[in-house]
C-alpha positions in Angstrom: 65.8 61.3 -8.3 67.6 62.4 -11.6 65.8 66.4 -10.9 67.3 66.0 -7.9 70.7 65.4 -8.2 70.5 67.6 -11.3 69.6 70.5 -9.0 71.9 69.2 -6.1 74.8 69.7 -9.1 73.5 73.3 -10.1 74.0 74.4 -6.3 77.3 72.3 -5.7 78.4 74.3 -9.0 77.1 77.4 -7.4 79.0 77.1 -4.3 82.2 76.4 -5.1 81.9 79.2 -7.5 81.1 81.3 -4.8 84.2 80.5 -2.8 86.8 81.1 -5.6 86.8 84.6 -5.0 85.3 88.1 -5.6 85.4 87.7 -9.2 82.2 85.5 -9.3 79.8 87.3 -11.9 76.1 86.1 -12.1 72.3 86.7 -13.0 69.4 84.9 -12.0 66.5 84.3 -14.1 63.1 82.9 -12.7 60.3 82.0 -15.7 56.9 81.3 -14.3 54.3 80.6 -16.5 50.4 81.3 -15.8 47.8 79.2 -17.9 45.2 82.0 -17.3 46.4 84.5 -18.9 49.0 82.5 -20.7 51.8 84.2 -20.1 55.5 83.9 -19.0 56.9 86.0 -16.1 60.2 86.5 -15.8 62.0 87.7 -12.8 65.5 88.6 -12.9 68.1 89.4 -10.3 71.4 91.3 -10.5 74.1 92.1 -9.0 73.6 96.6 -8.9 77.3 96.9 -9.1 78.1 94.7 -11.8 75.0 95.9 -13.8 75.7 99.5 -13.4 80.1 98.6 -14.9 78.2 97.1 -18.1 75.7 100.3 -18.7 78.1 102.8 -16.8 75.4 104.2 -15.6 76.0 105.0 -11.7 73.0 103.5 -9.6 72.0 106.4 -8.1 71.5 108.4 -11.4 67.5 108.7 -12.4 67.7 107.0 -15.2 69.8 104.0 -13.9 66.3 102.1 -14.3 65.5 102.8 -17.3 69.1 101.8 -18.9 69.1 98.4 -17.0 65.6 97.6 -18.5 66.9 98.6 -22.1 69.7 97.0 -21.4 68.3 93.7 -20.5 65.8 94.1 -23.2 68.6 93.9 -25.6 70.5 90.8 -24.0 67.7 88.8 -24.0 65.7 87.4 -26.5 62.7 84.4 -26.4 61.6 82.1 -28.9 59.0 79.8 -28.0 58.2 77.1 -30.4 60.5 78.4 -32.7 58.9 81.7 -33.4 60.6 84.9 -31.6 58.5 86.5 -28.8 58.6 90.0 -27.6 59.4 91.0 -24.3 57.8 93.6 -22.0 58.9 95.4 -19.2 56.3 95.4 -16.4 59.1 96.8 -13.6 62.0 96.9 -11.7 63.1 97.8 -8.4 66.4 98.1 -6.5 67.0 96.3 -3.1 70.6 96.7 -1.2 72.9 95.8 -3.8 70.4 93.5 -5.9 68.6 94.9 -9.1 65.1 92.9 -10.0 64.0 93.4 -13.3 60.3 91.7 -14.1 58.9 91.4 -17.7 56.5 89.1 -19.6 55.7 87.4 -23.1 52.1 87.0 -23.3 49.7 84.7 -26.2 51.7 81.6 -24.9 49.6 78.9 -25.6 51.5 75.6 -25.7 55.3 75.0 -25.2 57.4 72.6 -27.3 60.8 74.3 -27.0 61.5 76.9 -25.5 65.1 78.8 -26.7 66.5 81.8 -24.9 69.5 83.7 -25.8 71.0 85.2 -22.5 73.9 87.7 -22.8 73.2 90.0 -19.9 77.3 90.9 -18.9 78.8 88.6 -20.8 80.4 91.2 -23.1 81.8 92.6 -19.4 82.2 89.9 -17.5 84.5 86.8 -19.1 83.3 84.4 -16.0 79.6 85.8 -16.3 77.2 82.6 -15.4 73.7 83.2 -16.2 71.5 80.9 -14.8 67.4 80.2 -15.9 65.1 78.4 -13.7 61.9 77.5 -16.3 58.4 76.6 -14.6 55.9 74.9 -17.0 52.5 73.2 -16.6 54.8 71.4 -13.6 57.8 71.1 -14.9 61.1 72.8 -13.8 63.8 73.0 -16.7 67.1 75.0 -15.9 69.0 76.9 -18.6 72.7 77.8 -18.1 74.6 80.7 -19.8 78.0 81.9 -20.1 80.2 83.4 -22.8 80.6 80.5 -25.7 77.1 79.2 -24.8 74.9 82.1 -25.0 71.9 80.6 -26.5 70.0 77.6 -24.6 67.0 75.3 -25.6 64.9 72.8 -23.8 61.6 70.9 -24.9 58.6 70.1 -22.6 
């Protein structure tokens, strides 16, 4: 009951964010982790728009890509069990106006804490909300970022 009205709060949040206007800025981050090859995934999704004012890149450039992956690479960082993990890039795509960026930390064995420092936009952005949906051995933790809370921790 408590995970749900957590979540029920996150989207009730989310939504009356979403009617306050066109200056709503936001990321979403999705964290899966796979016991096989113990790994985590991370998917995130952009606004192409707001991404391309913080590189000033324009979207249809060739190396638009390339600069949102370098760019997330350095306004994101992972520390898992208090030791600092490294990122890679395993892809990206653009769909209509969304940007999907997927990259991984592998050799994760066991999570205690998990701390992530999100500050994709939040130099550009003053209402930037970054949100972080965590999936562990099943359990669902959800991170929240925005400029004066940039760095988040949990514990499983």
């Amino acid at each position: 009951m408590k995970k749900f009205l957590h979540i029920t709060g996150i989207l009730a949040v989310l939504m009356m964010m979403s009617f306050a206007g066109a200056d709503f800025y936001s990321s979403m981050t999705k964290v899966d982790y796979v016991e096989g090859s113990k790994t985590l995934k991370f998917t995130t999704k952009m606004n192409k728009s707001h991404i391309s004012d913080a590189i000033k890149i324009d979207p249809a450039t060739a190396g638009f890509e390339a600069e949102v992956k370098k760019y997330v690479n350095n306004n994101f960082d992972l520390y898992v069990n208090g030791g600092a993990k490294t990122l890679t890039f395993t892809g990206s795509q653009i769909n209509g106006e969304s940007v999907w960026v997927y990259f991984e930390a592998g050799g994760v064995s066991d999570i205690k804490t998990l701390k992530i420092k999100n500050t994709i936009m939040l130099g550009t952005f003053p209402k930037q909300f970054n949100l972080v949906n965590i999936a562990y051995k099943g359990n669902q933790k959800t991170m929240n970022f925005q400029r004066g809370k940039e760095v988040n921790e949990v514990s499983f």
